[in-house]
N, C-alpha and C positions, 0 to 999 in steps of 0.2 A: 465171855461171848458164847463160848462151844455149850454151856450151861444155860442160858438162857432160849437160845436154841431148841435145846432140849425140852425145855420147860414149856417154848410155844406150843410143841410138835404133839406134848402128851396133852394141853389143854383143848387142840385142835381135836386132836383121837378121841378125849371125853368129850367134845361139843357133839360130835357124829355120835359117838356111842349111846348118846341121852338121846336121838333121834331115830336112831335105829331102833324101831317099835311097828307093830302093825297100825298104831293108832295114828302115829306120823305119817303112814304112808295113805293112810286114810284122809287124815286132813293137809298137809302141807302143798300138796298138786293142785285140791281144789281151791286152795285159798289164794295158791302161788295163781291159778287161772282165773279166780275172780278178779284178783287187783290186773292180770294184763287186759283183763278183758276191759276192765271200768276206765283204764288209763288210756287204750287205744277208743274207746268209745267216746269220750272225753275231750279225746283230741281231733277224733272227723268231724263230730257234730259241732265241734267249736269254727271249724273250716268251713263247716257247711252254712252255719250262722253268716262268718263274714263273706259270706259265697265267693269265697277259692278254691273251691272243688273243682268247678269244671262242670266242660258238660257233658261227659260220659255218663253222669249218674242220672242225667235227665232224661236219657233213652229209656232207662228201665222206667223212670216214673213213669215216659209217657204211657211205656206198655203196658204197664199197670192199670192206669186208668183205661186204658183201651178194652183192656179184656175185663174190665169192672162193669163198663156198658155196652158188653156183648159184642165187641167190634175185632176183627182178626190185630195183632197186637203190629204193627205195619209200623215203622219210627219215621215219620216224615221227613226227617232230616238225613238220614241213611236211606231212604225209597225201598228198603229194607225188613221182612218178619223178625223179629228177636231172636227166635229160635233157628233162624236160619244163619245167623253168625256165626253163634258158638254151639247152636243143641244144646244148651245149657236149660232143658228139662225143668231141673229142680227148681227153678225161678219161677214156675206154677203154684205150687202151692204155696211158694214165698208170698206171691202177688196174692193170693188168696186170704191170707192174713193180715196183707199190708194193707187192707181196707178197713181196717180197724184204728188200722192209725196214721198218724202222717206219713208221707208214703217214704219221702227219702231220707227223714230224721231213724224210720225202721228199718230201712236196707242199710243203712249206717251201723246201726246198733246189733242188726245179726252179722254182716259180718265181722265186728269187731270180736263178739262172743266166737264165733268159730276159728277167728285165729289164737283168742287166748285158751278157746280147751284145749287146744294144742300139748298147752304145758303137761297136761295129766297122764298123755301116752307116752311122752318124752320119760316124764317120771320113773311110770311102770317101765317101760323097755329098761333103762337103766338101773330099776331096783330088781327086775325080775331077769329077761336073759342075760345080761348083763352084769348084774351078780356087784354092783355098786353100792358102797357105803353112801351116805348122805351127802357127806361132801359132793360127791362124782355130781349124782344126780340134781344135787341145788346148780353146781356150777354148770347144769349144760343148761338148765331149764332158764335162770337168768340169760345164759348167751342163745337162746332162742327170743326172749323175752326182749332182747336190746339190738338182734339183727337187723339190719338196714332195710332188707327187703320186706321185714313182716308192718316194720312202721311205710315203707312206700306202699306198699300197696293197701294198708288201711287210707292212708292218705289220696290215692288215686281213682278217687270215686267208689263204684260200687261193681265188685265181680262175685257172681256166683261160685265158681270156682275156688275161693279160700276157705268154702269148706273144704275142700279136697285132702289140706295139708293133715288139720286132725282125722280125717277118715283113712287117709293112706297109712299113717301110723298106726293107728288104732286098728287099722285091717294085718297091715303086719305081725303084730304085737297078740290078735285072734290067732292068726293063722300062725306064730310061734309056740303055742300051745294046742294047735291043733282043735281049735272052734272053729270049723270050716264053715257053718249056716252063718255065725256074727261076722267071718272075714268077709263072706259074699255079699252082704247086705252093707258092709262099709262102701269094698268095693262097687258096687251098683250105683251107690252114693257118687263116688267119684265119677263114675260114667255120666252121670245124669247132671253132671256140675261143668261140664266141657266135654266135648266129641274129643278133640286131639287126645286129654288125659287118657284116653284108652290105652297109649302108648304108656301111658304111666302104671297100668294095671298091668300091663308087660311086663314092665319093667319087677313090677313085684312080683310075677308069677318068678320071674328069672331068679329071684334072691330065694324064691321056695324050693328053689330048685338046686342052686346051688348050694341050699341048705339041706339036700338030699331029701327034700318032700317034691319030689320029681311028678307023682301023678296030677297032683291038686297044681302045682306049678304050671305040666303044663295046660291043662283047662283054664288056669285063670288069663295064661299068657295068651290059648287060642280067641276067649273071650274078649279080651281087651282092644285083641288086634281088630278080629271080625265087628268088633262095634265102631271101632275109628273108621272102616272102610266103608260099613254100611251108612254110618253118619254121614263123613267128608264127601263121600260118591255117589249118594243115594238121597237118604232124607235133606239132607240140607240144600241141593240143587231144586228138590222136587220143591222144595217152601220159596227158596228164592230164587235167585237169576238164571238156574238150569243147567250151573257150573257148579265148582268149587267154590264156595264166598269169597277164600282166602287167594284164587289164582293169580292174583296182580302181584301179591308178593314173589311170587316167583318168575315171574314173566323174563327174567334176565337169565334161565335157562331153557324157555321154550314157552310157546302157546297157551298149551294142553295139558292136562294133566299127565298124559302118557310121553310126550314131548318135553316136560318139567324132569320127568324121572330118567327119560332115555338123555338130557341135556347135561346132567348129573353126570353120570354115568359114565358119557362121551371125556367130558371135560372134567377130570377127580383135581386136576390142576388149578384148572378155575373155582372148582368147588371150595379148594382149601386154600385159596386165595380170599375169597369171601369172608371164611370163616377164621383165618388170622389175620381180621384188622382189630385195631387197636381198642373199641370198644366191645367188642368180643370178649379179648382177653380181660378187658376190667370187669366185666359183669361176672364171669369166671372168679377173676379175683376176689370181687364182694360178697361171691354165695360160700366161699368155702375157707376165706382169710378169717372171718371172726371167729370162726371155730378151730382159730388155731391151725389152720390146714392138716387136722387129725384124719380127716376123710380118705387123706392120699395114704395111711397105715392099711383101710381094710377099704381096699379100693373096689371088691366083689361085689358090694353094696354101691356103688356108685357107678362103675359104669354098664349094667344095667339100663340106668336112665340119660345115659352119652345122646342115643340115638335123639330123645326128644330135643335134650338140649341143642342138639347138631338144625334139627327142622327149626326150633327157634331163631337163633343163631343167623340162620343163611338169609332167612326171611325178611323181605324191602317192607319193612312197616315202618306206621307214622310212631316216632317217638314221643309222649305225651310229656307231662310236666317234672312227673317223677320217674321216668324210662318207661316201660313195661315190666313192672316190679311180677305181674302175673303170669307173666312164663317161666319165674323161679320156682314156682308151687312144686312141680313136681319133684327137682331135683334137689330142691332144702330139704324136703322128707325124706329123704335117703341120705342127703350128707349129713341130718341128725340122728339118723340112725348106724349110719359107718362111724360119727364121730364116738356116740356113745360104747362099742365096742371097740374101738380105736384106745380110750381109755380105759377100757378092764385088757385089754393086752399091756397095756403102760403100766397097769398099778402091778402088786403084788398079792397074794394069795394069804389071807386073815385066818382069823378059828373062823369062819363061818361067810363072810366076804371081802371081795376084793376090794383094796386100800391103795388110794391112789396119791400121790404125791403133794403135798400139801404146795410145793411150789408152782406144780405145775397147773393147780388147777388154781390158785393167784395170776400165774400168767394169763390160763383160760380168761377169767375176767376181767384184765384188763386190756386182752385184744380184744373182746365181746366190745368194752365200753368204749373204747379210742373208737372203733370202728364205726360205732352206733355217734357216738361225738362229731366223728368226722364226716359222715352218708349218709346218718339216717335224716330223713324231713320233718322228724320230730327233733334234732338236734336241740342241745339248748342254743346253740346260734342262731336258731333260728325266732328263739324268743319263745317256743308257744303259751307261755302263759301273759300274752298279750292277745292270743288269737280269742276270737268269739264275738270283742268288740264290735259295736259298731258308728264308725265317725257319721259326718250330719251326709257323707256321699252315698252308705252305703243306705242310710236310712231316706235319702232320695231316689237309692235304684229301688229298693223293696215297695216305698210308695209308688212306684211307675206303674206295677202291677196292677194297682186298684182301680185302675180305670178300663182293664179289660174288661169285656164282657167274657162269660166262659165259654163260649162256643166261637171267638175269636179267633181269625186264625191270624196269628201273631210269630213274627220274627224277633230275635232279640242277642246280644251278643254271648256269647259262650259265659262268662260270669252268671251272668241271667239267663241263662235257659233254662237249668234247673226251676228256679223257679216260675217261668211259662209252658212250662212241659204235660203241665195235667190240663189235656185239652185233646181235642181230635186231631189237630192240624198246629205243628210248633216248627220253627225253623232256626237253626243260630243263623245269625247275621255276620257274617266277615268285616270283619273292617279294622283289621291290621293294613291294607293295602287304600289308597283315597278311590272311591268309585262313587260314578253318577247314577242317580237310580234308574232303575230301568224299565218303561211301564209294562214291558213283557213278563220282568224277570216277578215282578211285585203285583201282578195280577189278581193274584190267589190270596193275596195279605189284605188283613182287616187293619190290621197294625202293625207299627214298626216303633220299638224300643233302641235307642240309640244312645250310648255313653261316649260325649269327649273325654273321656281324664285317661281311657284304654287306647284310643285313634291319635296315633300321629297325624294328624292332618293341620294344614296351614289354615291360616283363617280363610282366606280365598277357598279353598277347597268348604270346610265347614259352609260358608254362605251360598254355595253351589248345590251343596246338598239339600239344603231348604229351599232356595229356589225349586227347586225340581221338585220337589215333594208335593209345595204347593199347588203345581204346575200338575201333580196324579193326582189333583184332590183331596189331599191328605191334612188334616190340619192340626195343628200341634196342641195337644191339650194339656200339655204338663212339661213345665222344665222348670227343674231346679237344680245346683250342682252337676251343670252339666249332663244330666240328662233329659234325655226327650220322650215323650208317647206320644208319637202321631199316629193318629185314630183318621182311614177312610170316609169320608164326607157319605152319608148316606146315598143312595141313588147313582153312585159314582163308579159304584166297580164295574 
């Protein structure tokens, strides 16, 4: 047995050895990134096919087409500028390209590409400050490759923001070598990809600094901060409501923004009451359990990014179908980076690098894949190689579309917004709850798109709803499978 052992251990040490080359390190990141990229890509567009996405991604389309025909990018459903959400900047020149092709098959497709070059800085950090044999580095890049959060948030529509995760590492990884023009251009990246992540260019100034590059540290950290303030305080009031966007979330410690931080402040009891309830703590769990809880060895690196996670955290936001997978961005790029040097402290010292334990980076992978097994939305329980399909219902809601006109202003239920959303005027329709239409509320609608097989509603209810409709003038020009397009009677509105 002690022989065979033996025999694994040195065929393992020749598998790394035979990879240990510049040509490996050359191809095996980009390859390792094409196949995450093509697999997460694969898997949205397949979602987006049988429209289960949602309708988050139907905001950017509209804005898309808004700023296509010169119109401020305004999301009728949010009463809402884009940019005044998140400041997410970078979604300019996104949109500027997305007119070449379909709009939300290609905000799918980039950001499935930005989460999978992820792997290539993981890589480098690993082979280069890091000082990792092959092994080290395949196993952490798979358990980035199989995290829960990076497949939820491929899965939950469309954020600007996931570029963030390769730019934060990749600014790191510059700025560890002392490329300060390429760190600042990553980082700019991130800034331009979310307002709040400024907090997250903090957080990397702090790691430069505790890495005793103290000057460049702290200008990135004064940088990051003054752009989160000038954003959250400044630009994004001035574009929208004249507040903070985000002030509702915190409304359970004050008004205002300066009544939100003095309510904080007042109350550090209530604060951390908030913040240990129990889905808290799992989300905590899910960013740093697959990686082996390596992150808690070189904890310098992580809590840096405490703060951001804390303002996530506290904040009353609407949960979506896969959580808010996009508030992990910042703090997975540092716990893959504390993980990666969490492991060359664990291994041991080679002729040339460091050799990490063959068992434990077996264990690495199979807490990456239980986890990814058990959380991720690409699960195989979850079947996705069933998704893409489409039954005779789904190919009844896609037909509904065709009888818009495109200057339509059309309501339709969150399945189907996405695809009503490239137009001037797009609304989701609710109708989880039984409601009577309203001729106030439906004034401005050309049409209404309506699916029984989503609505609980009694048949009594159902035949109240066409009465009334009829009753707005509204007349039904398509049902099949349960769905409707009722189209406004000319002359009528």
């Amino acid at each position: 047995m002690v022989g065979l052992r033996r025999k694994a251990d040195i065929t393992f040490l020749r598998w790394q050895a035979h990879f240990d080359s510049p040509i490996a390190d050359r191809i095996i990141p980009w390859f390792g990134a094409f196949l995450l990229s093509l697999s997460l890509a694969l898997l949205s567009l397949s979602r987006f096919r049988d429209l289960s996405v949602g309708e988050q991604i139907g905001y950017y389309i509209q804005a898309s087409h808004l700023m296509e025909i010169g119109e401020p990018p305004e999301i009728t459903q949010l009463g809402l500028n884009i940019f005044a959400i998140q400041a997410a900047w970078l979604f300019w020149p996104i949109s500027l390209v997305a007119r070449l092709f379909p709009t939300g098959e290609f905000l799918l497709t980039i950001q499935a590409l930005s989460l999978g070059v992820a792997v290539v800085p993981i890589w480098r950090i690993a082979r280069g400050p890091a000082n990792l044999r092959t092994g080290g580095a395949v196993a952490l890049a798979v358990a980035y490759s199989l995290h829960p959060s990076i497949h939820n948030l491929n899965l939950a529509g469309f954020h600007p923001e996931a570029i963030a995760i390769p730019a934060l590492l990749a600014a790191y990884l510059a700025g560890h070598y002392e490329k300060w023009l390429t760190s600042s251009g990553l980082l700019f990246l991130v800034l331009l990809s979310r307002a709040d992540l400024g907090l997250a260019v903090v957080a990397i100034g702090v790691i430069f600094i505790l890495e005793n590059r103290k000057v460049a540290g702290r200008i990135i950290s004064f940088v990051g901060l003054l752009w989160f303030l000038l954003m959250a305080f400044w630009v994004q009031p001035s574009i929208g409501t004249g507040s903070y966007p985000h002030l509702d979330a915190f409304l359970h410690f004050g008004d205002g923004s300066l009544d939100v931080i003095f309510g904080m402040l007042s109350d550090p009891f209530g604060l951390l009451k908030d913040l240990l309830v129990r889905s808290n703590f799992e989300q905590i769990i899910l960013i740093i359990a697959p990686v082996l809880f390596l992150p808690l060895i070189h904890l310098r690196y992580v809590l840096p990014a405490v703060p951001l996670l804390i303002f996530y955290l506290i904040a009353d936001v609407p949960v979506g179908l896969m959580g808010n997978p996009q508030q992990d961005i910042a703090v997975l790029s540092v716990v893959f980076i504390a993980a990666t040097y969490a492991l060359m402290k664990m291994g041991s010292t080679g002729v040339s690098r460091i050799l990490v334990g063959r068992r434990i980076l077996i264990i690495l992978l199979l807490t990456a894949t239980v986890f990814f097994i058990r959380d991720s939305a690409s699960s195989p329980f979850e079947k996705p190689w069933e998704w893409g399909r489409r039954d005779d219902t789904d190919i009844a809601r896609v037909t509904s579309v065709f009888w818009l006109g495109p200057d339509a202003s059309v309501a339709a239920p969150a399945n189907l917004y996405p695809e009503i959303a490239e137009r001037k005027n797009s609304f989701v329709l609710k109708i989880d709850v039984p409601f009577v239409p309203n001729g106030e509320e439906l004034k401005h609608l050309d049409a209404v798109i309506f699916d029984k097989n989503i609505a609980s509603w009694t048949n009594a209810e159902l035949v109240e709803f066409e009465e009334k409709m009829k009753e707005l003038r509204f007349d039904r020009r398509y049902d099949s499978e349960g769905i409707q397009t009722w189209i406004r009677k000319p002359g009528s509105g």
